[in-house]
The first five atom37 places (N, CA, C, CB, O) and aatype in JSON, in Angstrom:
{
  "aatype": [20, 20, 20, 20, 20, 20, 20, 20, 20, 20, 20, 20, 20, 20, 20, 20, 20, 20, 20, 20, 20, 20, 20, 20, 20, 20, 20, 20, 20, 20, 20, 20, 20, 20, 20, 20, 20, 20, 20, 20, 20, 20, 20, 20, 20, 20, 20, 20, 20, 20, 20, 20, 20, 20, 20, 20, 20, 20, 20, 20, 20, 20, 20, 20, 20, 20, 20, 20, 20, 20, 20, 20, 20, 20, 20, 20, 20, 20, 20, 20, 20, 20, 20, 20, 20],
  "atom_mask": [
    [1, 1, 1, 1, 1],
    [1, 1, 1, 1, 1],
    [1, 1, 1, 1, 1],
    [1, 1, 1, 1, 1],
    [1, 1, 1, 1, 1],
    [1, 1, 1, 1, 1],
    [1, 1, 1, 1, 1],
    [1, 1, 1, 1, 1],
    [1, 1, 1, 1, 1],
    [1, 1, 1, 1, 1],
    [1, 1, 1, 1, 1],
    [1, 1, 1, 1, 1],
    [1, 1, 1, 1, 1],
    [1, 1, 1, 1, 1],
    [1, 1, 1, 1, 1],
    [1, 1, 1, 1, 1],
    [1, 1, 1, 1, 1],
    [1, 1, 1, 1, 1],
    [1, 1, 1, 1, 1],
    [1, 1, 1, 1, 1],
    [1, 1, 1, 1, 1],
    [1, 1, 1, 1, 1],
    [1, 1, 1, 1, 1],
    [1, 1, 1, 1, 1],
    [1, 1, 1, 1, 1],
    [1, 1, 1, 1, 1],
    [1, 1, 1, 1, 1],
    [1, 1, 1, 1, 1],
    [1, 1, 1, 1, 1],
    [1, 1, 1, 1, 1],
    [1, 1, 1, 1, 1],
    [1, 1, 1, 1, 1],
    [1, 1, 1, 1, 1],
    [1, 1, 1, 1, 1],
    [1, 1, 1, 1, 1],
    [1, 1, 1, 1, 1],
    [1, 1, 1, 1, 1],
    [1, 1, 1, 1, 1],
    [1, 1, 1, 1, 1],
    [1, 1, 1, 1, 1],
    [1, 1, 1, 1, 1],
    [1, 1, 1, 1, 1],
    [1, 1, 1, 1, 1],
    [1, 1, 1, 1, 1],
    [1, 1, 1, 1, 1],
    [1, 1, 1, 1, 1],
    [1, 1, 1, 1, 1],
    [1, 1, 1, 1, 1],
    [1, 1, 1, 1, 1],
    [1, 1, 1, 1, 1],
    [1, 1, 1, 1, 1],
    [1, 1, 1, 1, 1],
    [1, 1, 1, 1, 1],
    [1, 1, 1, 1, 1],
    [1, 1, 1, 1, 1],
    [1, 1, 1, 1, 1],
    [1, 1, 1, 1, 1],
    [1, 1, 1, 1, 1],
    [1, 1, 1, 1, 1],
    [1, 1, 1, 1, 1],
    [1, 1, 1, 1, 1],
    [1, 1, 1, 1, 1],
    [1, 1, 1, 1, 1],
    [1, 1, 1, 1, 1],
    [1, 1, 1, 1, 1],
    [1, 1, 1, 1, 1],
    [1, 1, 1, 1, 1],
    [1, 1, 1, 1, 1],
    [1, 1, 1, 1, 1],
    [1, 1, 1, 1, 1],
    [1, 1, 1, 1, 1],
    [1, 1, 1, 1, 1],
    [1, 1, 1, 1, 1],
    [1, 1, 1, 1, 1],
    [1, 1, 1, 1, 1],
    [1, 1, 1, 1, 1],
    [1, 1, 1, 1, 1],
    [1, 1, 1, 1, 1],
    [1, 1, 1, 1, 1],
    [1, 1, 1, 1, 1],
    [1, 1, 1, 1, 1],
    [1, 1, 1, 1, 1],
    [1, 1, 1, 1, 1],
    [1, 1, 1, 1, 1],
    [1, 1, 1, 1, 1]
  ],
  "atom_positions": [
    [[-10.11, 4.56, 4.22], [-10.51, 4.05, 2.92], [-9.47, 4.46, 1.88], [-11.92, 4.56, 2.52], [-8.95, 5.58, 1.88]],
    [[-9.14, 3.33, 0.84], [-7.77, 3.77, -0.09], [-8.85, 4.35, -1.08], [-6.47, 2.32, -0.82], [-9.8, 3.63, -1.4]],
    [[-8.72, 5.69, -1.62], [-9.28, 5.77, -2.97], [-8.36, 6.31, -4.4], [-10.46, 6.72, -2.75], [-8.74, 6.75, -5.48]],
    [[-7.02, 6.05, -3.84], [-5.87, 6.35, -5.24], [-4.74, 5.64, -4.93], [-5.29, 8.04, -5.53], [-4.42, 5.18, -3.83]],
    [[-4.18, 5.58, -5.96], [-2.68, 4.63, -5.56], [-1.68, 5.52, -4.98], [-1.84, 3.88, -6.98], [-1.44, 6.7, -5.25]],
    [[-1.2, 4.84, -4.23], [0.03, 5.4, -3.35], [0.86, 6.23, -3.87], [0.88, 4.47, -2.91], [1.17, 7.25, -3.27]],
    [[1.36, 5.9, -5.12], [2.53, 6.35, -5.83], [1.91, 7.77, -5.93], [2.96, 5.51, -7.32], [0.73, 7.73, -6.3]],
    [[2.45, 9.2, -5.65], [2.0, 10.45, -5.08], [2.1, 11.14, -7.17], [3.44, 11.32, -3.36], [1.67, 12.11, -7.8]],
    [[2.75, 10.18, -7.42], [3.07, 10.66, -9.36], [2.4, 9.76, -10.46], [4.94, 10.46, -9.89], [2.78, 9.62, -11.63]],
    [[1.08, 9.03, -9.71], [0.47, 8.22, -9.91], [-1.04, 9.28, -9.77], [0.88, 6.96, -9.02], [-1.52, 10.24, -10.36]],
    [[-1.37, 8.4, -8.61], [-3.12, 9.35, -8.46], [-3.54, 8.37, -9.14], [-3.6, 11.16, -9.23], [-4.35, 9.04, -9.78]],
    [[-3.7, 7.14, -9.61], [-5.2, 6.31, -10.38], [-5.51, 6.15, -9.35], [-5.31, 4.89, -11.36], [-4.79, 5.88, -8.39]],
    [[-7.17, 6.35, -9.4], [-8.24, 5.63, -8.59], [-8.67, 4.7, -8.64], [-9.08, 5.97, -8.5], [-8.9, 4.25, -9.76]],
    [[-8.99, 3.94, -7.52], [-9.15, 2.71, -7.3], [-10.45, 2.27, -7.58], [-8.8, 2.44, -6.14], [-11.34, 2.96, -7.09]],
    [[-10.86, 1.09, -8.37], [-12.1, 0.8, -8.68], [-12.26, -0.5, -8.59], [-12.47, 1.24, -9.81], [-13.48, -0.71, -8.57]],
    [[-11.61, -1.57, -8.52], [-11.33, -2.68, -8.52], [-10.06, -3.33, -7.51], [-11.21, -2.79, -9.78], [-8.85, -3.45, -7.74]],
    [[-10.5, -3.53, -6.87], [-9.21, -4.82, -6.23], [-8.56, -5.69, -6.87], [-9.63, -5.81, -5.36], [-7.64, -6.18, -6.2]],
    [[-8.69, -6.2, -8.2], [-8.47, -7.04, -8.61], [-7.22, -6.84, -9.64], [-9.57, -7.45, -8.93], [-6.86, -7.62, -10.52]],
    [[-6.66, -5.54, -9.27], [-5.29, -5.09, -10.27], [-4.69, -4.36, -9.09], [-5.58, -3.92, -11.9], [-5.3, -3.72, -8.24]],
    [[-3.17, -4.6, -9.19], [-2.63, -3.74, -8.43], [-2.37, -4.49, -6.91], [-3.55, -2.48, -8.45], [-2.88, -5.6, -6.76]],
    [[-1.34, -3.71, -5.44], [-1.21, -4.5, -4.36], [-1.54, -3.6, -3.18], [0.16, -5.14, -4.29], [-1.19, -2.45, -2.93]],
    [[-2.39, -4.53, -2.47], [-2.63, -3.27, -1.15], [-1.35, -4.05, -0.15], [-4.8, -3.24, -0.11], [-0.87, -5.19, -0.18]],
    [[-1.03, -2.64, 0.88], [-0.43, -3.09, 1.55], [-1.0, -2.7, 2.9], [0.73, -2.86, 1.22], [-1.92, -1.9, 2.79]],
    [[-0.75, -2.99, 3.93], [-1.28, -3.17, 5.22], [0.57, -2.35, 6.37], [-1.84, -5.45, 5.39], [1.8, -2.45, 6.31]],
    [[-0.41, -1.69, 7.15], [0.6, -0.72, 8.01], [0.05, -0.4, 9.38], [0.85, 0.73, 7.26], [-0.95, 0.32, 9.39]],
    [[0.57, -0.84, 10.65], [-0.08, -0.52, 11.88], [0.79, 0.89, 11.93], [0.08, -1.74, 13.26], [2.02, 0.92, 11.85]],
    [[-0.03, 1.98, 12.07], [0.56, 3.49, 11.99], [-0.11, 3.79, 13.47], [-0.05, 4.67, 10.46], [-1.2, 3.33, 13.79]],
    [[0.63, 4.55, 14.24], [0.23, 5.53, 15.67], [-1.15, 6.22, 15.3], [1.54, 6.95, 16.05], [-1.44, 6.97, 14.37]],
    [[-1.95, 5.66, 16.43], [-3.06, 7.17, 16.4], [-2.54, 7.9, 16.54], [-4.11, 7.55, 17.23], [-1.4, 7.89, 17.01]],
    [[-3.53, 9.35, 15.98], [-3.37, 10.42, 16.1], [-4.42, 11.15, 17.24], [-3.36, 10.82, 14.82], [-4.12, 12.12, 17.93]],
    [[-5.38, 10.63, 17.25], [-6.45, 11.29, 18.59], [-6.46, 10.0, 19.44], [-8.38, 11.83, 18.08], [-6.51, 8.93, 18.83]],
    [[-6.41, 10.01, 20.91], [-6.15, 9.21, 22.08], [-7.92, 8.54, 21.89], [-5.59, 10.28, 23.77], [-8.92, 9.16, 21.53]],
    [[-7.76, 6.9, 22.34], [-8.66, 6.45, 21.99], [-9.5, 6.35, 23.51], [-8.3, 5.29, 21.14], [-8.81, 6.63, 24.49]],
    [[-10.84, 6.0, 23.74], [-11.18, 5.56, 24.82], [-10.8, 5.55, 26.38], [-11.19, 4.77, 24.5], [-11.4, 5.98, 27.36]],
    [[-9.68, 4.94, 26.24], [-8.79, 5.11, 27.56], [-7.71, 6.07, 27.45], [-8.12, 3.81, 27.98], [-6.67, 6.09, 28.1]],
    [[-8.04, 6.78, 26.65], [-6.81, 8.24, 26.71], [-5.62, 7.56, 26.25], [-6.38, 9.07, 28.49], [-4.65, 8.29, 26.47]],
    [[-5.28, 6.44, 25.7], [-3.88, 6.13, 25.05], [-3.96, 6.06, 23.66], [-3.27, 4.82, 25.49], [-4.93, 5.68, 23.01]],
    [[-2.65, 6.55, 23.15], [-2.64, 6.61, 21.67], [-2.15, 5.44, 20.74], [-1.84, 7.7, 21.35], [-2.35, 5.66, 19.55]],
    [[-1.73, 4.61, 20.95], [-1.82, 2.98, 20.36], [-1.74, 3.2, 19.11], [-3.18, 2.02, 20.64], [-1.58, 4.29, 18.56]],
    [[-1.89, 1.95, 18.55], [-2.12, 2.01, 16.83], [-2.72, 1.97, 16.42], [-1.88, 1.52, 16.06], [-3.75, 1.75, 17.07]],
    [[-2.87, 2.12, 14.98], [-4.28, 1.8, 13.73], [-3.66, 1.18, 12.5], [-5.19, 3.4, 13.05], [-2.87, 1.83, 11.82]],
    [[-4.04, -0.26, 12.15], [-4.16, -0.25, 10.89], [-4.3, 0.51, 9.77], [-4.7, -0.68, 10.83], [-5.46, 0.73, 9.42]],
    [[-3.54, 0.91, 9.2], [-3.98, 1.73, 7.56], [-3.61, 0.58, 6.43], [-2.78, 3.46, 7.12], [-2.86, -0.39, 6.46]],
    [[-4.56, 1.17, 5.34], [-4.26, 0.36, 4.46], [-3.99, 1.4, 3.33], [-5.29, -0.72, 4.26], [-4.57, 2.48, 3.27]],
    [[-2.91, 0.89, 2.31], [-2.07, 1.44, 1.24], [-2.58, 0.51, -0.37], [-0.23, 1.15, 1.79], [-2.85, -0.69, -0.34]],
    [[-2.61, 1.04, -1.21], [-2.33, 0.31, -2.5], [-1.97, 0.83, -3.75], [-3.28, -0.31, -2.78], [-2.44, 1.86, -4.22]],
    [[-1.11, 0.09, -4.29], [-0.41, 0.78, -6.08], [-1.3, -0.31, -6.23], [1.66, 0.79, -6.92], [-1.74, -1.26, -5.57]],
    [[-1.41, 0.47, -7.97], [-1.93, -0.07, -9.06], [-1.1, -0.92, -9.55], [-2.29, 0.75, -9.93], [0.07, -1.04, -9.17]],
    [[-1.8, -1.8, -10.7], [-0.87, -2.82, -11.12], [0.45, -2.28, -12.29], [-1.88, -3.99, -11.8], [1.26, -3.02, -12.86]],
    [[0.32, -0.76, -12.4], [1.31, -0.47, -13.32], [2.57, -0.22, -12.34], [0.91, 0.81, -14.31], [3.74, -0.56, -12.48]],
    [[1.83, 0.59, -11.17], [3.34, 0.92, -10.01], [3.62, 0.02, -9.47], [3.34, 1.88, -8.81], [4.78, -0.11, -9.07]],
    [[2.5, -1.11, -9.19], [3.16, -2.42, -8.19], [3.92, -3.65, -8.95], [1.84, -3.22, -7.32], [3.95, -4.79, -8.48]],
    [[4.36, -3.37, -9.86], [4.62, -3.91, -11.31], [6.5, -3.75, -10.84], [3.77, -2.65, -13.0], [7.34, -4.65, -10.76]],
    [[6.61, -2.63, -10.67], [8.27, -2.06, -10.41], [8.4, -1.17, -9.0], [8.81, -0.87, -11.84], [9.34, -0.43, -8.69]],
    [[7.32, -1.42, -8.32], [7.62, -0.52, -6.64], [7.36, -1.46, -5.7], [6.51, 0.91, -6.17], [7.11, -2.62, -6.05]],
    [[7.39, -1.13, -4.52], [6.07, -1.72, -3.01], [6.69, -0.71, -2.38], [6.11, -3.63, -1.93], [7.63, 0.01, -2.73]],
    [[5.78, -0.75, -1.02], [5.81, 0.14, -0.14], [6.77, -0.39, 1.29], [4.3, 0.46, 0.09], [7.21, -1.54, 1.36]],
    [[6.9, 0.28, 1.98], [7.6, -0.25, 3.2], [8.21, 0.93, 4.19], [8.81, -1.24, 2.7], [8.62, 1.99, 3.72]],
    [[8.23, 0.63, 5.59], [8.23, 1.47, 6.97], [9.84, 1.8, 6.44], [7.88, 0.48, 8.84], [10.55, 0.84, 6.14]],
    [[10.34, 3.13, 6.35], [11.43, 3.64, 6.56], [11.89, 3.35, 8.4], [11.21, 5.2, 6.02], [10.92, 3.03, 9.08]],
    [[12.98, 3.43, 9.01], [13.67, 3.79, 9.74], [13.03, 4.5, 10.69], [14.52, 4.27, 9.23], [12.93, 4.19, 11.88]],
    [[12.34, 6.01, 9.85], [12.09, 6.8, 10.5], [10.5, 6.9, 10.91], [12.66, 7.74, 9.92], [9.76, 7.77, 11.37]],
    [[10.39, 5.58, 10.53], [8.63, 5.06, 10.71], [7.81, 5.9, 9.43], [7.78, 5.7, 12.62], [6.59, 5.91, 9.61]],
    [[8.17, 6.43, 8.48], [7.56, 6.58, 7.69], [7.07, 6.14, 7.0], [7.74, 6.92, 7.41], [7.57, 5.04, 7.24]],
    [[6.04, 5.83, 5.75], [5.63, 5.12, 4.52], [6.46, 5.27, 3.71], [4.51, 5.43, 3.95], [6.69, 6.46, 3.5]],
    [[6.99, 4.65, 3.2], [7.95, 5.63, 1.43], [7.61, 4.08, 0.58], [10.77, 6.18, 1.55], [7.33, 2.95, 0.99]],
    [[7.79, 4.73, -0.94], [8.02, 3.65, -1.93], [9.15, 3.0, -2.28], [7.69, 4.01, -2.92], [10.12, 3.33, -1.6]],
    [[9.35, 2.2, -3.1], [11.15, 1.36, -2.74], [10.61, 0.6, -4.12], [11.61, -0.06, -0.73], [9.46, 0.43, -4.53]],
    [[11.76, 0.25, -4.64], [12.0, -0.18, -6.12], [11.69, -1.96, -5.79], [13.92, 0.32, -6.81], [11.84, -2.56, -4.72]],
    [[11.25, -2.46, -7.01], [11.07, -4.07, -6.11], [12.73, -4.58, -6.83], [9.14, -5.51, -6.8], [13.24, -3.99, -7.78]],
    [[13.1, -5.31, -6.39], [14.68, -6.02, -6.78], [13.76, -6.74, -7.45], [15.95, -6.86, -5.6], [13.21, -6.86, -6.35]],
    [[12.87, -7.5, -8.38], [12.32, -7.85, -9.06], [11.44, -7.64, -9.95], [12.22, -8.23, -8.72], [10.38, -8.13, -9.55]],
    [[11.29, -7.03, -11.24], [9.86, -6.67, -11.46], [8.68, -7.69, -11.88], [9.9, -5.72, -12.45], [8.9, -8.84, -12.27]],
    [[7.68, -7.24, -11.77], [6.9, -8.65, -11.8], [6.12, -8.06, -13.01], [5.88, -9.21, -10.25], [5.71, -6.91, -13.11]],
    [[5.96, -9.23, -14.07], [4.96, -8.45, -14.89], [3.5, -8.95, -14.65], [5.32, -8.58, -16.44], [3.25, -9.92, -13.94]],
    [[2.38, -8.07, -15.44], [1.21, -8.09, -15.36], [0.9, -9.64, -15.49], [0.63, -7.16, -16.29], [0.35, -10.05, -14.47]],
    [[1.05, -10.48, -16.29], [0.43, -11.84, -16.38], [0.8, -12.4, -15.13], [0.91, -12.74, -17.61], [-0.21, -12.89, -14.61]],
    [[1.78, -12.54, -14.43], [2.33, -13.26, -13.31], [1.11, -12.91, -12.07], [4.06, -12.67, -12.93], [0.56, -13.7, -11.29]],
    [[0.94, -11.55, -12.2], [0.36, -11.03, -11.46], [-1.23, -11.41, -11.03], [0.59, -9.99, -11.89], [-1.8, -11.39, -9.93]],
    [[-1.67, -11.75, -12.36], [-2.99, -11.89, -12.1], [-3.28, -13.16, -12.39], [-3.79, -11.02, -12.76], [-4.45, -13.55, -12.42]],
    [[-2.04, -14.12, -12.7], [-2.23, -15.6, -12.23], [-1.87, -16.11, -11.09], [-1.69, -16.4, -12.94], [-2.13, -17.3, -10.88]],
    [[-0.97, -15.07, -9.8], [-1.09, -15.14, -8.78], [-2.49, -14.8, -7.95], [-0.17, -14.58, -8.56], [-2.54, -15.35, -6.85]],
    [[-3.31, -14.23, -8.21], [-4.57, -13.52, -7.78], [-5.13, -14.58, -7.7], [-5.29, -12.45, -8.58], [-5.69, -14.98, -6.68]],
    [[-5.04, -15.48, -9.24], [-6.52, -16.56, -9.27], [-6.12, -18.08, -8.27], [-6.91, -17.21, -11.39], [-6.81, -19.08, -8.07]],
    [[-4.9, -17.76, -7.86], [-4.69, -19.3, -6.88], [-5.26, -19.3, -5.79], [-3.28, -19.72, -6.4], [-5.18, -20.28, -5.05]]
  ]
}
């Protein structure tokens, strides 16, 4: 369950879906499932609409999560006239 935004210099809590971008990540279990193999899991990630405004998220190299600057910034109106299509 996401209950704060990603951005670790951020911390808003999430109350609404309707601001801000979740992102989606198949990450390794950590405890072996059923048949004793460790496979993946979906996690889910999200900034608010102030960090997802000038960030997103994305798999480092080293399979990590990290944040990354967008080569675009998008502002708030764009944002939430993309939502309503």
């Amino acid at each position: 369950m996401v209950d704060y935004c990603a951005n670790p210099s951020c911390g808003k809590p999430l109350h609404y879906l309707r601001e801000g971008t979740v992102f989606l990540f198949e990450v390794p279990k950590i405890e072996p499932d059923d048949t004793g193999g460790l496979g993946t899991r979906l996690e889910h990630y999200w900034l608010c609409g102030q960090c997802s405004a000038t960030q997103l998220l994305e798999r480092a190299a080293d399979g990590e999560i990290r944040m990354a600057p967008r080569r675009t910034p998008r502002s708030g109106a764009k944002m939430v006239e993309k939502a309503r299509r």
